[in-house]
N, C-alpha and C positions, 0 to 999 in steps of 0.2 A: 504494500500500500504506500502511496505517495503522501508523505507529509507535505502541509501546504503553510508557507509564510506570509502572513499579510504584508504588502510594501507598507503599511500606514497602523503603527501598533494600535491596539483596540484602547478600552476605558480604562484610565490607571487604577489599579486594587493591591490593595494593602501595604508595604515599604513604597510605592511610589507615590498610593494618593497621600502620604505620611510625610514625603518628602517635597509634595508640591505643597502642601500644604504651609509648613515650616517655613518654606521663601516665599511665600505669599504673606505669613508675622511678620517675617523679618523687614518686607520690601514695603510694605503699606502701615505696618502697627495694626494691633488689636483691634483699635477703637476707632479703622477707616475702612476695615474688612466689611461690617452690615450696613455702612453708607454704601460702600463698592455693590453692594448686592441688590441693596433697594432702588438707587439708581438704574443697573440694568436690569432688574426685572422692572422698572417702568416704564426704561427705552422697549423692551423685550414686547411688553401690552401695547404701547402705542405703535409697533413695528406689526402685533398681529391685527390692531383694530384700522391701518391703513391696509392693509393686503385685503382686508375682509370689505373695505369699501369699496378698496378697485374691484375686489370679484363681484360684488353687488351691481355695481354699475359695468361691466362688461355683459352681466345674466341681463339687467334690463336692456341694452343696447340690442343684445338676441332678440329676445323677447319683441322686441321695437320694429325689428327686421321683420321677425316673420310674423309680426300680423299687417306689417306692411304689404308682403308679399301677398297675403291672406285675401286683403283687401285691393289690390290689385288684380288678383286673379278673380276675386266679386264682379271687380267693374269691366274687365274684358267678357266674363260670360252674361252679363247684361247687354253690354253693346254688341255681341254675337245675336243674341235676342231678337233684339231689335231691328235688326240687318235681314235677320229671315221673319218677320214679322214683314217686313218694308218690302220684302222681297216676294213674301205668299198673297200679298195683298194686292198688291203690280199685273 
């Protein structure tokens, strides 16, 4: 059987998340670590509540199209209508 090496190591556990940990104390201090955290999970929520607006407005821009189309294709089988209405009557 072929062992397989990831090019990109996975999620650090145990001595590594221990040691990212430690220069993460060291490089910011204690007490800028749950500033650091609440910050990005703010940018994190305002990052998913912009993505969730452009998907909003992409779904109605569809939506937009195809009752365009809907209604396009209404007014040609009306004026189709009409033409052999104009046409049987002649």
């Amino acid at each position: 059987m072929v062992d397989v090496t990831p090019l990109i190591g996975g999620i650090p556990v145990g001595p590594e998340l221990l040691i990212i940990l430690l220069v993460l104390v060291l490089l910011f201090g204690a007490n800028k670590i749950p500033k650091l955290a609440r910050s990005t999970g703010q940018a994190m929520g305002e990052f998913k509540k912009g993505r969730e607006e452009v998907e909003d407005e992409l779904k109605n821009m569809q939506d937009d199209d195809d009752d365009e189309e809907v209604s396009a294709d209404s007014t040609i089988d009306e004026e189709e209508e009409l033409e052999t209405e104009k046409e049987s009557s002649a």
